[in-house]
PATORZA-776295 format. One record per atom (N, C-alpha, C, O): atom name; z, y, x; residue number from 1. Coordinates in pm, whole numbers, plus 50000, padded with zeros to 5 digits. Layout:
<nodes>
- CA|Z|Y|X|NUM
...
</nodes>
This chain:
<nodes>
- N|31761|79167|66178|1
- CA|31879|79233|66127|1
- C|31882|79375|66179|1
- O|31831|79398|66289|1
- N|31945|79489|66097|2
- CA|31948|79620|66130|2
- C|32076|79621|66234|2
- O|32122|79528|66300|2
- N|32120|79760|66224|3
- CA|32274|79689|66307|3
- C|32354|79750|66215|3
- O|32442|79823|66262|3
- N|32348|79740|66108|4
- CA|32430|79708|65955|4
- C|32515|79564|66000|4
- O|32635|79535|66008|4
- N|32405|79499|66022|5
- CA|32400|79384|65975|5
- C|32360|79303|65828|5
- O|32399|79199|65776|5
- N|32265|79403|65791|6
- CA|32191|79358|65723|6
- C|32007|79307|65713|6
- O|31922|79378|65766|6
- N|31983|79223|65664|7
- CA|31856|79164|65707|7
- C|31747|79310|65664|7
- O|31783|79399|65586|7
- N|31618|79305|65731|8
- CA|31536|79453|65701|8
- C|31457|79405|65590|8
- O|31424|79288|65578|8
- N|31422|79513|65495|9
- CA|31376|79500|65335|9
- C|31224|79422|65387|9
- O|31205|79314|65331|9
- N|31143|79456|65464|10
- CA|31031|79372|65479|10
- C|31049|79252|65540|10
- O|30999|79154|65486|10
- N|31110|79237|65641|11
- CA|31153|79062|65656|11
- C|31186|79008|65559|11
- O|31123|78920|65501|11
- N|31309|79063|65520|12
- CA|31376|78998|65333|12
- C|31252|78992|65260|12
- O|31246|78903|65175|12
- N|31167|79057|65273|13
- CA|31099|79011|65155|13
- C|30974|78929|65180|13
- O|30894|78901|65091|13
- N|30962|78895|65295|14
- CA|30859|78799|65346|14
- C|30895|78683|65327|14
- O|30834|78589|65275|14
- N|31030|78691|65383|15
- CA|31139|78510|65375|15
- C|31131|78504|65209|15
- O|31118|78391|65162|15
- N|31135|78589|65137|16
- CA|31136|78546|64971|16
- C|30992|78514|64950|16
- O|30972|78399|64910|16
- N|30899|78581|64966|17
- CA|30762|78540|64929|17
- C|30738|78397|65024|17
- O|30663|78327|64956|17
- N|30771|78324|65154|18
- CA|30781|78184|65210|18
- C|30850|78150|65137|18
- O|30843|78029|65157|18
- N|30962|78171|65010|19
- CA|31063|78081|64979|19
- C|30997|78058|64854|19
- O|31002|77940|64818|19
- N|30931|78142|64773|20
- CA|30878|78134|64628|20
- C|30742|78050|64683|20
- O|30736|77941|64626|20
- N|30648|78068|64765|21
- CA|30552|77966|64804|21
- C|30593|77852|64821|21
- O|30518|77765|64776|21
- N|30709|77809|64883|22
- CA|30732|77675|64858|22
- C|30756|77621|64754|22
- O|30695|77517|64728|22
- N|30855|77678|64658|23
- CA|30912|77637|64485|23
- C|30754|77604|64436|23
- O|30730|77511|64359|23
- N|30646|77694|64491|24
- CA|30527|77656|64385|24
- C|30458|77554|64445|24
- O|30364|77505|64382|24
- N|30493|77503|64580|25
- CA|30421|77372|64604|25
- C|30493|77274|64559|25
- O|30430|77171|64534|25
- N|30644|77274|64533|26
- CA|30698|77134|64466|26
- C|30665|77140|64343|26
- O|30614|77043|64287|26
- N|30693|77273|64273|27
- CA|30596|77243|64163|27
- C|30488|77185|64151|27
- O|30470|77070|64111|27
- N|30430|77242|64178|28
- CA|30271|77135|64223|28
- C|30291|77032|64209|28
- O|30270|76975|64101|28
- N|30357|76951|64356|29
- CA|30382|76841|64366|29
- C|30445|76781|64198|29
- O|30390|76686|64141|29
- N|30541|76840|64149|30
- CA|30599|76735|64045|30
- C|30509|76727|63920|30
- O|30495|76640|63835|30
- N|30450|76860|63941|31
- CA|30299|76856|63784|31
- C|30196|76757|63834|31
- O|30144|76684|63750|31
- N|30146|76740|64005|32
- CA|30035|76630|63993|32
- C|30089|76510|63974|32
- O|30040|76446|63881|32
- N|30171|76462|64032|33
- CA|30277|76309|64016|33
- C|30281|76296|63828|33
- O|30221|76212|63761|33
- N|30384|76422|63773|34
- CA|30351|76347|63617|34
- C|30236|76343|63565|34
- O|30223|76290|63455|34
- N|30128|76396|63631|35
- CA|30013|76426|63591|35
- C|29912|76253|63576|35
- O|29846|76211|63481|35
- N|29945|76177|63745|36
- CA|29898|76100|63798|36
- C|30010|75988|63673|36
- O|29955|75945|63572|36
- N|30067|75975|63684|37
- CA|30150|75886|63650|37
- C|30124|75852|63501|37
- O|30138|75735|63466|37
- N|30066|76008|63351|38
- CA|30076|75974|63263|38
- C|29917|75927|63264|38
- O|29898|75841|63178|38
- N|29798|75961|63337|39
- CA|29667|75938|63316|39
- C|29682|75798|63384|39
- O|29643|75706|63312|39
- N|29730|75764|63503|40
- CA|29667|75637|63548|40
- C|29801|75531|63472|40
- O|29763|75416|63455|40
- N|29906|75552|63440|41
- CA|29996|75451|63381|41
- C|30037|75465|63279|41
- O|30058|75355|63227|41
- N|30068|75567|63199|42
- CA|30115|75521|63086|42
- C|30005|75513|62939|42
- O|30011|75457|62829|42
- N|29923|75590|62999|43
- CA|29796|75629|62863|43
- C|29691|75455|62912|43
- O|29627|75418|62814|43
- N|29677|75390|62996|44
- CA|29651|75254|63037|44
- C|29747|75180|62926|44
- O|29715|75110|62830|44
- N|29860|75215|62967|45
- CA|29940|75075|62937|45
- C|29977|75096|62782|45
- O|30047|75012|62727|45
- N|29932|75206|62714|46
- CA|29923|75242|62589|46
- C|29786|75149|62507|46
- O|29780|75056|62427|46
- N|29716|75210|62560|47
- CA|29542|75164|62516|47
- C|29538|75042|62555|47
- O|29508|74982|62452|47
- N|29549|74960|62644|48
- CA|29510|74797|62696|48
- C|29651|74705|62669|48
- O|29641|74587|62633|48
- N|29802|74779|62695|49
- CA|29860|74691|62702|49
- C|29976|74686|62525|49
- O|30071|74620|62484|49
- N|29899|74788|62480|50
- CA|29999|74803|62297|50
- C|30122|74862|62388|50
- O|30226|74813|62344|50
- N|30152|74958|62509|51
- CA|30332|74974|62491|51
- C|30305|75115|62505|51
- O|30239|75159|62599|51
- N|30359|75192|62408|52
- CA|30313|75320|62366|52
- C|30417|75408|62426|52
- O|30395|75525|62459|52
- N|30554|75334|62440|53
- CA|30676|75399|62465|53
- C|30667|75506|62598|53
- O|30716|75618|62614|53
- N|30564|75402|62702|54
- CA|30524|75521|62830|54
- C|30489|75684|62832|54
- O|30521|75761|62922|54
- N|30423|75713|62723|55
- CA|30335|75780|62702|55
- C|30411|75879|62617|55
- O|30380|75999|62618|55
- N|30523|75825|62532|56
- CA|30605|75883|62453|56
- C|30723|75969|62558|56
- O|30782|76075|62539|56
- N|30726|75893|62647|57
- CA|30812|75973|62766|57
- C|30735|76001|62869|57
- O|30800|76074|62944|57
- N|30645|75983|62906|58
- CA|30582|76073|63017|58
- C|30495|76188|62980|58
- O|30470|76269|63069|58
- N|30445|76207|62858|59
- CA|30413|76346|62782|59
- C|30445|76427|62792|59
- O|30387|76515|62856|59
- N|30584|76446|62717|60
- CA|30664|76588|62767|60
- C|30701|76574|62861|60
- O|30739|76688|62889|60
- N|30735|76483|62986|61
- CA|30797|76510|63092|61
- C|30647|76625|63157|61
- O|30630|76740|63196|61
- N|30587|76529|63138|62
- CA|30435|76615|63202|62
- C|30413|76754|63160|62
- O|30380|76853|63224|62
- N|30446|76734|63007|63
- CA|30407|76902|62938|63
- C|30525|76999|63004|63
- O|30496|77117|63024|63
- N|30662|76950|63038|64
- CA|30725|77030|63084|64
- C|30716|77104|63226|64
- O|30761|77216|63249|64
- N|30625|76987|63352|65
- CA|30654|77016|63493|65
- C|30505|77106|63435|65
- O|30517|77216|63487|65
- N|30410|77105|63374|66
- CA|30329|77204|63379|66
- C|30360|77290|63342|66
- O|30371|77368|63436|66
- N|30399|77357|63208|67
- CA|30459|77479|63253|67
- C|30522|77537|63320|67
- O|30518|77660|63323|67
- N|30623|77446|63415|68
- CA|30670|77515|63502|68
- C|30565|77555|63612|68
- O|30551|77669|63657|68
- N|30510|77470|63638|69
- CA|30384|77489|63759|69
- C|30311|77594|63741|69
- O|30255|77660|63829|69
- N|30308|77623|63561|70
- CA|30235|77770|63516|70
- C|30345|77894|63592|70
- O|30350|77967|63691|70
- N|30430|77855|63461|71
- CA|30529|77944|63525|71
- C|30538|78039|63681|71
- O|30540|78158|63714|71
- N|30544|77888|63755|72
- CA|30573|77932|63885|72
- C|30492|78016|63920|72
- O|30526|78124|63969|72
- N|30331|77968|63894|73
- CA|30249|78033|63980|73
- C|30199|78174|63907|73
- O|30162|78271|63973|73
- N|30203|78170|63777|74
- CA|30228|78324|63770|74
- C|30325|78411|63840|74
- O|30282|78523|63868|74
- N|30480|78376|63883|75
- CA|30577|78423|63936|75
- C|30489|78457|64071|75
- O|30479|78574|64108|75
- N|30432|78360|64134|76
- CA|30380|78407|64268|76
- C|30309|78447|64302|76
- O|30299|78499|64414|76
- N|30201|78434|64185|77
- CA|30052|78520|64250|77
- C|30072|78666|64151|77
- O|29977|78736|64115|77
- N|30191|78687|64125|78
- CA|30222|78825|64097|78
- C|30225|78948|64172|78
- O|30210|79069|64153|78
- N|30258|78847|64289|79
- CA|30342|78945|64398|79
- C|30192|79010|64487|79
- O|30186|79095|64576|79
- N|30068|78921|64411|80
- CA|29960|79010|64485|80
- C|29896|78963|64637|80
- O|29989|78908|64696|80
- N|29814|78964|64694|81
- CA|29758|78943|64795|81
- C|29679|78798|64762|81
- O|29651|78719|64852|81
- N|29654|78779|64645|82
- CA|29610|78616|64596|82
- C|29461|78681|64524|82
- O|29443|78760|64431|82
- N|29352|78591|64630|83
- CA|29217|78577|64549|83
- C|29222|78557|64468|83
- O|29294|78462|64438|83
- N|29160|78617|64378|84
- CA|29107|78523|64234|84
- C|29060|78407|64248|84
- O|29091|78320|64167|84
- N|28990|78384|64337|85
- CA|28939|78210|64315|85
- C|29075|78122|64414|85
- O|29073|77999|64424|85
- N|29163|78188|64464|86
- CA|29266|78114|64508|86
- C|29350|78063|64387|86
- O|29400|77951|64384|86
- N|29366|78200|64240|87
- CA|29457|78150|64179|87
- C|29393|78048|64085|87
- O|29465|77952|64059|87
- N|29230|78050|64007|88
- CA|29192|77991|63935|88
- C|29201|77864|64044|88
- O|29294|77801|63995|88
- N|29167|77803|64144|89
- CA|29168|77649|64218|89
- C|29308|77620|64189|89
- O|29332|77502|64165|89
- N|29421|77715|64185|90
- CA|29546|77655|64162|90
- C|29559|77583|64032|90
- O|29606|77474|64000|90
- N|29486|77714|63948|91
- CA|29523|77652|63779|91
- C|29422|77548|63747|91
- O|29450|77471|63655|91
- N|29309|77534|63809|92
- CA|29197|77439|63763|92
- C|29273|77276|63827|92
- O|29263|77167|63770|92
- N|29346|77304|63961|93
- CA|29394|77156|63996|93
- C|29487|77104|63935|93
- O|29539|76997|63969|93
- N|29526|77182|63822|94
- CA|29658|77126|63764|94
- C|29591|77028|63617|94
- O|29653|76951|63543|94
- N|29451|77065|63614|95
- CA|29405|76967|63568|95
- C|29330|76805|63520|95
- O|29311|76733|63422|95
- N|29302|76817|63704|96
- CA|29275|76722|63773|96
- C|29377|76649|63850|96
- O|29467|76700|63916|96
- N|29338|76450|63826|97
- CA|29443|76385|63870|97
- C|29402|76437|64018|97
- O|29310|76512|64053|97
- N|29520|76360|64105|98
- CA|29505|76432|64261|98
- C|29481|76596|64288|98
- O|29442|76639|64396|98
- N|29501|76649|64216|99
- CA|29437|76829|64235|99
- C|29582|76859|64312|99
- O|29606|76945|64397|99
- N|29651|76784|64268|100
- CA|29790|76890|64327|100
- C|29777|76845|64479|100
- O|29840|76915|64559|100
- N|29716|76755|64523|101
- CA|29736|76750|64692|101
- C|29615|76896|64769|101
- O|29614|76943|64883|101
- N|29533|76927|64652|102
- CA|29430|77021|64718|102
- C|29474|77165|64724|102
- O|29438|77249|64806|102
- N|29601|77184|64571|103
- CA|29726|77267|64622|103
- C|29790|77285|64688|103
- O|29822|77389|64745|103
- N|29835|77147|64697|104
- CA|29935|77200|64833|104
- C|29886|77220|64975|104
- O|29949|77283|65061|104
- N|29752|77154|64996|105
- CA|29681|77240|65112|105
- C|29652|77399|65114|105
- O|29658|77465|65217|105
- N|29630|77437|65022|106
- CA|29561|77578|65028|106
- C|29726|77592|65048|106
- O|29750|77590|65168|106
- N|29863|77607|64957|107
- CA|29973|77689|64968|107
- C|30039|77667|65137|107
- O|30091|77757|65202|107
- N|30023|77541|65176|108
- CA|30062|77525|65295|108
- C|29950|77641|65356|108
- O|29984|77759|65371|108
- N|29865|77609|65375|109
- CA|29823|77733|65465|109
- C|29881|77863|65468|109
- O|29930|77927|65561|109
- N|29861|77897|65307|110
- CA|29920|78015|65284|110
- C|30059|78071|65361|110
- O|30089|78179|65411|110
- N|30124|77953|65347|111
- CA|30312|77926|65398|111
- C|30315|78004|65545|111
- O|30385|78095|65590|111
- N|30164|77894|65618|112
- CA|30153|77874|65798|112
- C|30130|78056|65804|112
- O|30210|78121|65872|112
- N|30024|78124|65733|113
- CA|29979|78263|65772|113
- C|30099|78311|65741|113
- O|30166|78319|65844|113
- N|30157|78345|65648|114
- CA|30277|78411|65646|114
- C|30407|78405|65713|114
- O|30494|78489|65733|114
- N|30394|78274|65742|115
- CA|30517|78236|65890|115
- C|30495|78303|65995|115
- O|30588|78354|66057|115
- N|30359|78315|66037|116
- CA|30316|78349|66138|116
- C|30306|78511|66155|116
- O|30300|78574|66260|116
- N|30306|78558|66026|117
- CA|30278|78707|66008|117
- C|30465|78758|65997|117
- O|30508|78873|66003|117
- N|30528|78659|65984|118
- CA|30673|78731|65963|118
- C|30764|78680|66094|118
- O|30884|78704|66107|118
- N|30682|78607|66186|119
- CA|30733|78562|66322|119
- C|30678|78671|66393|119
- O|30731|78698|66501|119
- N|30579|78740|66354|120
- CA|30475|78848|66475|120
- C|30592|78974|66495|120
- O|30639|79027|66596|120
- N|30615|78996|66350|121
- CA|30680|79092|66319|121
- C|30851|79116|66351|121
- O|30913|79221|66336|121
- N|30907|78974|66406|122
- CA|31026|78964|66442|122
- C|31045|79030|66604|122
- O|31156|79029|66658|122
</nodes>
């Protein structure tokens, strides 16, 4: 804090770039889950078991958390300091079942350096 009492424009904006890194790991998280959920259960229980209805609702639920997961992560790797092969592993795991746990490792890291870079700086 200044002695405004207002927070300083580079802290503020570190705590926003930790706060937008997290939004894009739950993203993550909710695109691999519908992800996992429509490949291993409902597209199964479509093809082997005749009940199609799964698939009819876990589709768009899925088509929706991915764009957001797009969404998001354009929002974040906007802000710059993101490899190129950091952002393509993001977008390539959103295609693969389980990819989103290999996301949220790399963003957690990401989270830990920047905690650590906006704790140095306190």
């Amino acid at each position: 804090m200044t002695g405004s009492g207002l927070v300083a424009p580079d802290r503020a904006a570190g705590a926003a770039e930790l706060e937008q890194l997290r939004r894009l790991r739950l993203a993550a998280l909710v695109e691999g889950v519908t992800l996992v959920l429509l490949v291993l259960v409902a597209v199964p229980a479509k093809h082997l078991f005749g009940v199609p209805a799964l698939t009819k609702v876990m589709g768009p639920v899925h088509g929706l958390a991915f764009v957001g997961y797009v969404w998001m992560l354009l929002a974040t790797v906007s802000g710059g300091s993101w490899r190129p092969g950091e952002i393509l592993r993001l977008m390539t795991a959103a295609f693969v079942p389980f990819g989103a746990l290999h996301s949220t490792r790399l963003l957690r890291r990401k989270e830990a350096a920047l905690a650590a870079v906006s704790s140095e700086e306190a």
